[in-house]
C-alpha positions in Angstrom: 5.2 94.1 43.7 7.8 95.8 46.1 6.8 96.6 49.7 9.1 99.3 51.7 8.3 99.3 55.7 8.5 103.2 56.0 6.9 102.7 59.9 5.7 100.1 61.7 4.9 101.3 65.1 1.9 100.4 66.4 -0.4 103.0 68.3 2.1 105.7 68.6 6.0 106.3 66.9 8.9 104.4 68.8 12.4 105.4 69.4 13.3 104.0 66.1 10.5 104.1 63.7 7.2 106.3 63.2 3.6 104.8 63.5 2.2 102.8 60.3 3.4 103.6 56.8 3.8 101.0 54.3 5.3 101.8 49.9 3.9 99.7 47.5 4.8 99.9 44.3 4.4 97.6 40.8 6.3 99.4 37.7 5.9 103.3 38.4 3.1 103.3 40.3 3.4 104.0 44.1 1.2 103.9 46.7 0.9 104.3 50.6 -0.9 101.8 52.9 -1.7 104.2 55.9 0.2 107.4 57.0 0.4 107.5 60.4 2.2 110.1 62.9 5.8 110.6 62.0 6.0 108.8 59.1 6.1 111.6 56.4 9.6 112.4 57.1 10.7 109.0 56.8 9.5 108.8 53.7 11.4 110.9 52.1 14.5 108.6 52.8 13.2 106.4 50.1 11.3 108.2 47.5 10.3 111.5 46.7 7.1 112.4 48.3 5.7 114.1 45.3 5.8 110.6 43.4 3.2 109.2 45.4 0.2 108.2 43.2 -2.0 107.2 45.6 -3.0 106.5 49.7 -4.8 104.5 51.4 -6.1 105.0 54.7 -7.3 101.1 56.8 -8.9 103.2 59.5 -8.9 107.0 60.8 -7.0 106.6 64.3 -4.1 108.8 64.7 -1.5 106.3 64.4 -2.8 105.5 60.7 -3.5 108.7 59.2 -2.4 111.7 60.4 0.6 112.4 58.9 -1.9 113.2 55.9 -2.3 116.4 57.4 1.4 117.3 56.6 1.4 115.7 53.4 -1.4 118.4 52.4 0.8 121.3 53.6 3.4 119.9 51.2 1.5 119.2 48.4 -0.6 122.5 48.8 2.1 125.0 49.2 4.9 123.8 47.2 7.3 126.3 45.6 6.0 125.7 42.1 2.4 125.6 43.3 -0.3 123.1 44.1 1.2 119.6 43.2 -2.0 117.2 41.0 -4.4 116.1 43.3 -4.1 112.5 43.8 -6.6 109.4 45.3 -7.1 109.1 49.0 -9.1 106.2 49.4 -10.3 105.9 52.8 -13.5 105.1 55.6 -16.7 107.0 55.3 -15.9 110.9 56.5 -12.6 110.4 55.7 -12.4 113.9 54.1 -14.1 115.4 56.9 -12.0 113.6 59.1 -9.3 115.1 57.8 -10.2 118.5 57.4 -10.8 118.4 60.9 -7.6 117.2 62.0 -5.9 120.3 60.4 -9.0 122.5 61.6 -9.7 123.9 57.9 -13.5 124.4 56.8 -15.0 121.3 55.5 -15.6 123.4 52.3 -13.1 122.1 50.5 -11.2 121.0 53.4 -8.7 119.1 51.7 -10.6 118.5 48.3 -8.5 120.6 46.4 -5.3 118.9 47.3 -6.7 115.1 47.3 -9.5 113.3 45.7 -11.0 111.8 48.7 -12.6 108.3 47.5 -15.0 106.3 50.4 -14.7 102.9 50.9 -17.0 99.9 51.4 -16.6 95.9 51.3 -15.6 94.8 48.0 -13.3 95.0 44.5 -11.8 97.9 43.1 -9.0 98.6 41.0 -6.0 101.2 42.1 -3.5 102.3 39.2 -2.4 98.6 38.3 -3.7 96.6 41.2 -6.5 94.6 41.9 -7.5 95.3 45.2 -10.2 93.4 47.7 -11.0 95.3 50.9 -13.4 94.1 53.7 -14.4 95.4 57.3 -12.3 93.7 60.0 -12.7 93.6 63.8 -11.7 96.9 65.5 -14.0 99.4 67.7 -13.9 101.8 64.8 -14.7 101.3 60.9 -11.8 99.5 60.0 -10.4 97.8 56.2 -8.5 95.0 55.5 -7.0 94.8 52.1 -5.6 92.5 49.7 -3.5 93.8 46.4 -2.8 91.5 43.4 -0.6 92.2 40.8 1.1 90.7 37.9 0.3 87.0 39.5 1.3 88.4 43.5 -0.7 89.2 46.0 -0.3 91.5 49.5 -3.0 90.7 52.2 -2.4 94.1 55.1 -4.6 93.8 58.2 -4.3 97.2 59.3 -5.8 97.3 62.6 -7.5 94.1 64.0 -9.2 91.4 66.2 -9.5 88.0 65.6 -11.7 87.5 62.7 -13.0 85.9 59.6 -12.7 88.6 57.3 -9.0 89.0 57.3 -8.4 85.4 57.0 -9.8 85.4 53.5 -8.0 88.5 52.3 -5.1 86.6 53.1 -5.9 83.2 51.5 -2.8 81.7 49.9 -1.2 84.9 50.0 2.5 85.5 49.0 3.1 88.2 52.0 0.9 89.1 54.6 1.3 92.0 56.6 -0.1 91.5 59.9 -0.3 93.0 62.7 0.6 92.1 66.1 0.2 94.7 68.9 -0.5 92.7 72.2 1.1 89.8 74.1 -0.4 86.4 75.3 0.7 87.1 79.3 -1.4 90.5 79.7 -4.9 91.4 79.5 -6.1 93.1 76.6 -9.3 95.2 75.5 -11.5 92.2 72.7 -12.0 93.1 69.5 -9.1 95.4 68.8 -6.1 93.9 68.1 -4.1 90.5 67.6 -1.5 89.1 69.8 1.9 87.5 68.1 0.2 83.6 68.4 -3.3 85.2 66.6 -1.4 86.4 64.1 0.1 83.1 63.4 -3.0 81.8 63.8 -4.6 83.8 61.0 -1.5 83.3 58.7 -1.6 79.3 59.1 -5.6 79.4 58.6 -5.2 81.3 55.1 -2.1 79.5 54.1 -0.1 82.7 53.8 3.4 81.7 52.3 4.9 84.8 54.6 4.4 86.2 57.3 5.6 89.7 58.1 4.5 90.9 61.8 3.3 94.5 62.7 2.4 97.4 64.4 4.9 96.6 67.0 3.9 98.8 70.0 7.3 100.2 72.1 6.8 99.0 75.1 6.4 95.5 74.2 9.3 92.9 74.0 9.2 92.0 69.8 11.6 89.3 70.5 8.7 87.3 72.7 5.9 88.6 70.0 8.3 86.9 67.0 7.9 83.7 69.4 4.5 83.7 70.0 4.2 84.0 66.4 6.2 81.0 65.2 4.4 79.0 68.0 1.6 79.1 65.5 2.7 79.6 62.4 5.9 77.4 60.8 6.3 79.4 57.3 8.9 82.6 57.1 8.3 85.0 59.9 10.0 88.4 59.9 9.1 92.0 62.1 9.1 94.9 60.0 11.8 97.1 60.2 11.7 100.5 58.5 13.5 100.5 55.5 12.8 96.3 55.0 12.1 96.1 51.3 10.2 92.9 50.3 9.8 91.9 46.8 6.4 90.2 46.2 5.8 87.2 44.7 7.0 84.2 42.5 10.4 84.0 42.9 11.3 86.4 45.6 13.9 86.4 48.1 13.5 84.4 51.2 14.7 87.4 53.5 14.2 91.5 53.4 16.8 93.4 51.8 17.5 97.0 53.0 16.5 99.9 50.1 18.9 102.7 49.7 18.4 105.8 50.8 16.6 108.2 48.1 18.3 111.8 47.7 17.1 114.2 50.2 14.7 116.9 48.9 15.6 120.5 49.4 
């Protein structure tokens, strides 16, 4: 598997990098993990956005989904026509959600454009992967997910509190995207998000091999977040960066390598 860090802002875009928006891809298959605000026209640095074969959605804040709203336009209204309508796996009312966001009519809403699929706990297979998803600990109906492939695995927390849940969707996995939105000296809101040392936490109780921190929120310092994180956790530690590319897996390199720039559409 290949990950591509197209954003990894946490709760709104920074200066240098749009909310949550993650490529995975195994052979010619891609697929998004969340498309929050900002992140459609980052995308198309790296791949064209009518190769996209499938998104998933953890959660329906703003900051994880929006940009799905611009991705319809473009798929919709296309010179050419309508593009294939493609998976959108997401919470219950996701395609309501969504039809909302963009004020359209329920009826069809989106449907036309996207095949709106609902999750729940459990297994299901997209294009090549074998994916796992479970609720995890956030104020709204919110999915972990773990992705195996050809003998690699992918845990992503998407949006989370300290739990139980996402600490077995990460068991022994080779990468685990995690994120880490608040800091051990201030307060925070339970049951919402992890701090840098959580994170570590969770990593080191699954036995993740990797640990790749995110949802980075602007104001914070990532520097002391990275530290917080290694105070708990002693395997490979990295903050995603758009345009880190990780290869998944058996044999994969020890450090993110950056992923060349796809031609610009028209």
């Amino acid at each position: 598997m290949r990950l591509t860090i197209i954003g990894s802002a946490g709760s709104f875009p920074g200066p240098a990098s749009p909310a949550s928006c993650y490529l995975v891809e195994a052979g010619d298959f891609r697929m998004l993990l969340d498309l929050g605000n900002g992140a459609l026209g980052a995308l198309q640095k790296y791949v064209d956005i009518y190769d996209i074969d499938a998104v998933y959605l953890s959660h329906l804040h703003a900051d994880h989904c929006f940009d799905l709203c611009s991705y319809w336009v473009a798929r919709t209204f296309p010179p050419g026509g309508r593009k294939p309508r493609i998976p959108v796996y997401g919470p219950v009312g996701v395609a309501e959600r969504m039809a909302e966001a963009y004020g359209l009519d329920p009826d069809p809403g989106m449907t036309e454009t996207f095949e709106f699929r609902e999750l729940g706990p459990g297994e299901l297979r997209i294009g090549p992967f074998e994916a796992r998803v479970d609720l995890v600990n956030h104020p709204v109906e919110a999915y972990g997910i773990r992705l195996e492939h050809d003998g690699a695995s992918l845990t992503y927390s998407g949006d989370t509190g300290a739990c139980d849940e996402i600490i077995e969707l990460a068991r022994d996995a080779d990468l685990f995207l995690c994120e880490a939105s608040f800091q051990d000296h201030r307060e925070h809101p339970k049951d919402m998000h992890l701090t840098g040392s959580e994170a570590g936490e969770h990593a080191r109780s699954a036995g993740a091999r990797r640990l790749v921190l995110t949802h980075l929120v602007p104001w914070n310092d990532d520097d002391r977040t990275y530290e917080e994180a290694r105070s708990t956790f002693d395997g490979p530690i990295e903050l995603a960066r758009p345009g880190a590319v990780y290869e998944v897996g058996a044999g994969a390199a020890a450090a993110p390598s950056p992923r060349k720039l796809a031609k610009r559409l028209p």
